[in-house]
C-alpha positions in Angstrom: 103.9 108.0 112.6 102.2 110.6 114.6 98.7 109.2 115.2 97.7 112.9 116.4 98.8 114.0 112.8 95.7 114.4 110.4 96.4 111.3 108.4 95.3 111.8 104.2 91.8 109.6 104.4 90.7 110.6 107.8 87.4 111.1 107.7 85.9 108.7 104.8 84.5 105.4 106.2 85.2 102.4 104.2 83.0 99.4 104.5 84.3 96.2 103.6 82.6 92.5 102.9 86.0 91.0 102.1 88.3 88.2 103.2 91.6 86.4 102.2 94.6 88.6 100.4 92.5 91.0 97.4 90.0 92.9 99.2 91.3 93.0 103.0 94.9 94.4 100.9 93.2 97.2 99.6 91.0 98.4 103.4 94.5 97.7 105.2 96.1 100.7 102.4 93.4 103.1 102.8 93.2 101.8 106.7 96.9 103.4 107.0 96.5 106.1 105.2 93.7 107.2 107.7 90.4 106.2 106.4 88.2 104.1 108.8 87.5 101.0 107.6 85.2 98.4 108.7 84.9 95.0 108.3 81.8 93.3 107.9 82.8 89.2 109.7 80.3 86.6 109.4 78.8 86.3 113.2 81.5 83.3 113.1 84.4 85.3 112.3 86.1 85.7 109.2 87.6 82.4 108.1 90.3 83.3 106.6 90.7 84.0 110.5 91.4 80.3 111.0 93.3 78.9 108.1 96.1 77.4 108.4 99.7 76.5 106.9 100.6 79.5 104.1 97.5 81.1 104.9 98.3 81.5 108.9 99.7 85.1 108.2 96.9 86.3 105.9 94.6 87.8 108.6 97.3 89.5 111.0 98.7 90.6 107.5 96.2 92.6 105.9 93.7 93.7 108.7 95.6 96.0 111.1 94.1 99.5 111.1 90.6 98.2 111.1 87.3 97.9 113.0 85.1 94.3 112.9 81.7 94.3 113.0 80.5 90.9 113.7 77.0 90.2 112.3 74.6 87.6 110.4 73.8 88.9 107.5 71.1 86.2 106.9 68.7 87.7 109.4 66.6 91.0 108.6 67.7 93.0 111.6 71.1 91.9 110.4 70.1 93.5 106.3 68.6 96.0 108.0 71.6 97.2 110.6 73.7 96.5 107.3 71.7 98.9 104.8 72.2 101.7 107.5 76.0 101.1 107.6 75.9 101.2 103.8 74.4 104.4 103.8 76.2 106.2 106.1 80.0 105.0 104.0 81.9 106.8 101.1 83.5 103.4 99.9 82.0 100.2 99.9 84.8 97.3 99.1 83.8 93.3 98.4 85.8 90.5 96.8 83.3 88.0 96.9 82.4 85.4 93.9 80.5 87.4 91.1 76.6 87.3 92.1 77.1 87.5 95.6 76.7 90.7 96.3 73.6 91.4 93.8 72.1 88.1 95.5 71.8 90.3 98.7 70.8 94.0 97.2 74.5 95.1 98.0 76.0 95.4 94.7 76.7 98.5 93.0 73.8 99.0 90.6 71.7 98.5 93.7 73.3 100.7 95.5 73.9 103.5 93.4 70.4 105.1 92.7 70.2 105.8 96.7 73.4 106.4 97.3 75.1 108.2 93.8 78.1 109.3 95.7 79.5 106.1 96.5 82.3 104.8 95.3 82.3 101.0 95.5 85.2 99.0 94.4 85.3 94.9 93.5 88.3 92.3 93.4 87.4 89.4 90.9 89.6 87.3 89.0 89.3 88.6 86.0 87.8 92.0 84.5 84.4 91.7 82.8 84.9 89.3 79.4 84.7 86.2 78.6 86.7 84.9 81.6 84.8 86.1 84.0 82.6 83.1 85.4 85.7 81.3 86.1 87.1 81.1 89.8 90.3 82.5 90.1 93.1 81.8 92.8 96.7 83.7 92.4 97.9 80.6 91.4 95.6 80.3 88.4 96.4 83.6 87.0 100.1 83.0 87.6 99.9 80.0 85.2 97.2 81.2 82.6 99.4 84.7 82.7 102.8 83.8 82.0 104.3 84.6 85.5 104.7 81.0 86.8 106.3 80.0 83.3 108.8 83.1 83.6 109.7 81.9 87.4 110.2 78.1 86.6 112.7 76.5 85.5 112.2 75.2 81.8 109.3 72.8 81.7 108.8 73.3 85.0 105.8 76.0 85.8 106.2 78.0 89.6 104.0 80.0 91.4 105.8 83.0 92.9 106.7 82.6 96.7 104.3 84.8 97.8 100.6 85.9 97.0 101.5 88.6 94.6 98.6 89.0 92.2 96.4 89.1 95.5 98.5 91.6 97.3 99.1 93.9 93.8 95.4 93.4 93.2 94.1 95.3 96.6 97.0 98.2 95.8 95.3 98.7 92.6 92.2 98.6 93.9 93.1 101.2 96.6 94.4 103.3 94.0 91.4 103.2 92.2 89.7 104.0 95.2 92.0 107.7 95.6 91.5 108.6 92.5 87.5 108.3 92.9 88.1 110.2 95.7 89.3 113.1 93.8 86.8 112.6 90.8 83.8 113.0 93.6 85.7 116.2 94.8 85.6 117.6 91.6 81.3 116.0 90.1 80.4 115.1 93.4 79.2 111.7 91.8 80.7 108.6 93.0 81.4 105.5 90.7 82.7 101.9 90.9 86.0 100.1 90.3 87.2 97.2 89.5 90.4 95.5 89.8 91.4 92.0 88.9 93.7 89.3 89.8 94.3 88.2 86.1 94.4 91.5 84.6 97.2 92.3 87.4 99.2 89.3 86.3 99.6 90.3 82.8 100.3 93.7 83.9 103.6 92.0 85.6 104.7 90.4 83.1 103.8 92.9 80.3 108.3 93.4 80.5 108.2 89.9 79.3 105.7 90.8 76.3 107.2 93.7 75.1 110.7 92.1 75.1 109.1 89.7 72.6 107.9 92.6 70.1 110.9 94.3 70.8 113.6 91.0 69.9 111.3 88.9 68.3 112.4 86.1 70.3 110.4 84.8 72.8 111.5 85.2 76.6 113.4 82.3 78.3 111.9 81.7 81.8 114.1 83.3 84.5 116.5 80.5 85.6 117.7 79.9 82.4 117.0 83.5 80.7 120.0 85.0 78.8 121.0 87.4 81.6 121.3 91.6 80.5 124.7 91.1 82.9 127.7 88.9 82.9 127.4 88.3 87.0 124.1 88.5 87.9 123.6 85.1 90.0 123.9 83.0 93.3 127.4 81.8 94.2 127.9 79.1 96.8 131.4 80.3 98.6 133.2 79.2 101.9 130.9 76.3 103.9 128.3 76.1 102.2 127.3 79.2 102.3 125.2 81.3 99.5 124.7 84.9 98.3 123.9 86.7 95.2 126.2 89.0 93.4 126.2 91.5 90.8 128.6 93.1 88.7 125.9 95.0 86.1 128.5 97.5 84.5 132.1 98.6 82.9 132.8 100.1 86.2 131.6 97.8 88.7 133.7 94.7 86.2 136.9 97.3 86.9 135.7 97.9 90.8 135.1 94.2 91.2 138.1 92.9 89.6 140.4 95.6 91.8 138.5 94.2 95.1 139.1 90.5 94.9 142.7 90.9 92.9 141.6 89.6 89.4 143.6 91.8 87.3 144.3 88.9 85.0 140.3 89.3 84.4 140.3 92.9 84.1 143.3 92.6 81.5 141.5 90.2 78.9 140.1 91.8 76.3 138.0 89.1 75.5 136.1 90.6 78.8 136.2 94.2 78.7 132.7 94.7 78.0 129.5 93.7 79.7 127.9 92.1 76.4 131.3 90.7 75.5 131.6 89.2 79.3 127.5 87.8 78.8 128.1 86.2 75.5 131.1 84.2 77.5 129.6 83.3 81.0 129.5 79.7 80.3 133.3 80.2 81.0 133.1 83.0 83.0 130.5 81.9 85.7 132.5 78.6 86.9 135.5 80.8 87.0 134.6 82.9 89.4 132.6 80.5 91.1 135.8 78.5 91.7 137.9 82.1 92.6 135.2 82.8 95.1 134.9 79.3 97.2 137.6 80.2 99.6 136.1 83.1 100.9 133.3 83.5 102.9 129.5 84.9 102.6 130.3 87.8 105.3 133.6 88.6 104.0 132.4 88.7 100.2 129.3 91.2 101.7 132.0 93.2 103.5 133.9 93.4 100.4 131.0 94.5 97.9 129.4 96.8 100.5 132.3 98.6 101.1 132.9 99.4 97.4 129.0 100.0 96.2 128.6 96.6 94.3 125.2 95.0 94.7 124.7 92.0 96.7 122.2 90.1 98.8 122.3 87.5 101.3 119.9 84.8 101.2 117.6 85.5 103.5 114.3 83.0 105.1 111.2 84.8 106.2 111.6 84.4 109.3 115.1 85.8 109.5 113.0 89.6 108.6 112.3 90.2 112.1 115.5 90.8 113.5 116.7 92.9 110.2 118.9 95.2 111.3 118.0 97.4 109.1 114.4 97.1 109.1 114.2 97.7 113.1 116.8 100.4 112.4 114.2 102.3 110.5 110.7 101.8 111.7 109.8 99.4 109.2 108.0 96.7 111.8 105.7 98.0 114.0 104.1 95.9 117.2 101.1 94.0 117.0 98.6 91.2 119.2 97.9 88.2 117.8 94.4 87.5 117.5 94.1 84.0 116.2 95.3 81.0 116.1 97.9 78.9 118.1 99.8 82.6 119.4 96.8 84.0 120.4 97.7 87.2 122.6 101.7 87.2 121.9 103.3 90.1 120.7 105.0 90.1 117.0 105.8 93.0 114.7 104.4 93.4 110.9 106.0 95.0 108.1 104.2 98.2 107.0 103.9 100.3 103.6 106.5 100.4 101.6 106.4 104.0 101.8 107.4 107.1 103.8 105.0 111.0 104.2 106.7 113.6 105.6 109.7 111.9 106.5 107.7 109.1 108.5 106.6 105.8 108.5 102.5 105.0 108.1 102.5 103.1 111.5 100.0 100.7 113.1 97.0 102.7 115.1 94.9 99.8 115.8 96.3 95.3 115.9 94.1 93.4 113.8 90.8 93.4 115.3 89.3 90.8 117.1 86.6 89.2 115.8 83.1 91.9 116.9 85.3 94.2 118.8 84.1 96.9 117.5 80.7 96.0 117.0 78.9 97.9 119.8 80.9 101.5 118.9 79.8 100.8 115.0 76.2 100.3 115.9 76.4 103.4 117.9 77.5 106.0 115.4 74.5 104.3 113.2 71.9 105.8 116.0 71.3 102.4 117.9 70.4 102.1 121.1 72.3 100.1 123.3 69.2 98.0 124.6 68.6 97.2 120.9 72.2 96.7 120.4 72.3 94.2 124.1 69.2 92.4 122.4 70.7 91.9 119.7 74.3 90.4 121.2 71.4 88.3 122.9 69.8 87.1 119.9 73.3 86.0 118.2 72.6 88.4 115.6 75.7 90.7 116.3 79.2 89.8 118.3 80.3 92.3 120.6 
């Protein structure tokens, strides 16, 4: 996207005391969509920085767009360089463990009799009740809320493969965030939000709840669920090979069976509707499991492209960066490494989901390193930069 373009948040100043997935989700949104944000590290860094395994991606993830200011909080020239920062932001984001905030006069009651337009937004693990003191993970909601039970197979509880209560959680909590915005246009008055990781679980699989009041019966978890479509599964074809297929109408059973030369399908009446083709797939699945094995993944994806029918390779993470598709568009934009083993290689990063005025919300700014921005912050608060030098001296900032 056109960085000269005036982007939608340009101009408010976000402030975050965040780390992991919730809270850095939500400042990387508004982060695109123009605001600046800032986040506060720990004169160490941000940890989540340096973890490793399925959290290596978190931090080059969810930070791009964003400025660091590296600084101990523990010391009072620290408080006091952090109070200023405070003051002078229309947003204040944390997801920290419930009291930690209030333990360091941060938290919104705190804040709000100084600072009445402020909106100030928190990530927890559940919404205020009687959950609340318990630590929450996106695993643990994914268990206590249904979603690990839907993704299993029976008996069998799975987390989702990717952090999706965290990631949802920040998108909820930037929304929040916009539509403060726009309440402070209209009263001036600024108020907090709260978003939660539990609360966004059972939001997902509210489908699943409703299908229950609507059937009465309750909902089978996914891999053995009594499918809305006849074909609606993975096939293993020619080699080895896999891919999921589709056929989720009348006209796509008439479509498919022209394409592969089943009119003998097409013909039997016992199939000529989609619930009459669901209430026989224990027949119907092995049969065209056994039709397909002789072709191959790319010719069966040539075959269904070419006449509309959905289908899906199976695809690895990894595989993402050279998607044709996804290069095609604009939908990976260049970034640095900043941690870890790769420090300093090049990569791209998938951006919104979204497109404004016909373009993509693009990268401005790499993940910051850790106090890069430190001096520039300290200088729109009105420090000097012999304070700010002492300070670098005294460990107290990282720049």
């Amino acid at each position: 996207m056109d960085t000269n373009k005036s982007l939608p948040y340009s101009g408010i100043r976000v402030v975050e005391f965040t780390h992991m997935v919730m809270g850095p989700t939500c400042g990387m949104i508004l982060a695109d969509l123009g605001a600046e944000v800032i986040k506060v590290e720990p004169i160490d860094g941000d940890k989540t920085r340096r973890l490793l395994g399925s959290g290596a991606g978190f931090f080059p993830m969810f930070n791009r767009n964003k400025k660091s200011l590296s600084i101990d909080m523990k010391t009072p020239e620290g408080m006091e360089i952090i109070k200023k920062l405070v003051a002078s932001a229309d947003v204040v984001s944390e997801n920290f463990k419930p009291g930690t905030m209030a333990k360091m006069g941060l938290d919104y009651e705190t804040l709000h009799p100084a600072h009445p337009e402020l909106i100030y937004v928190s990530h927890k693990g559940f919404l205020p009740g009687p959950y609340d003191h318990r630590t929450a993970l996106d695993e643990v909601v994914q268990m206590m809320g249904g979603l690990a039970y839907m993704t299993g197979p029976e008996d069998r509880p799975l987390r989702a493969g990717s952090s999706v209560n965290d990631i949802m959680g920040g998108i909820f909590g930037a929304i929040g965030v916009m539509a403060a915005l726009k309440q402070r246009d209209v009263t001036g008055e600024g108020q907090e939000i709260q978003s939660s990781l539990f609360e966004n679980n059972i939001f997902l699989v509210g489908q699943h709840m409703m299908q229950y009041a609507v059937t009465g019966k309750a909902p089978k978890p996914m891999p053995s669920r009594i499918s809305a479509w006849a074909i609606y599964d993975v096939f293993e074809v020619a080699e080895g090979e896999k891919i999921f297929l589709a056929v989720v109408s009348d006209t796509q059973w008439k479509i498919f069976c022209d394409a592969f030369g089943f009119d003998d399908l097409f013909q039997d009446a016992t199939l000529a509707t989609n619930n009459l083709r669901v209430e026989a797939r224990s027949s119907l699945i092995p049969e065209i499991k056994k039709r397909l094995l002789g072709f191959s993944a790319a010719q069966i994806s040539s075959i269904f492209e070419s006449h509309g029918l959905p289908f899906a390779p199976i695809t690895r993470p990894e595989q993402l960066f050279d998607d044709p598709h996804l290069r095609a568009t604009g939908g990976l934009a260049p970034i640095q490494v900043t941690d870890g083993p790769n420090t300093g290689s090049e990569t791209v990063v998938p951006l919104l989901p979204l497109m404004m005025g016909g373009e993509r919300l693009g990268v401005r700014q790499g993940p910051p390193k850790s106090g890069e921005h430190s001096r520039e912050i300290l200088r729109t608060l009105g420090f000097s930069d012999a304070e700010i030098s002492s300070w670098t001296t005294e460990g107290i900032i990282r720049s």
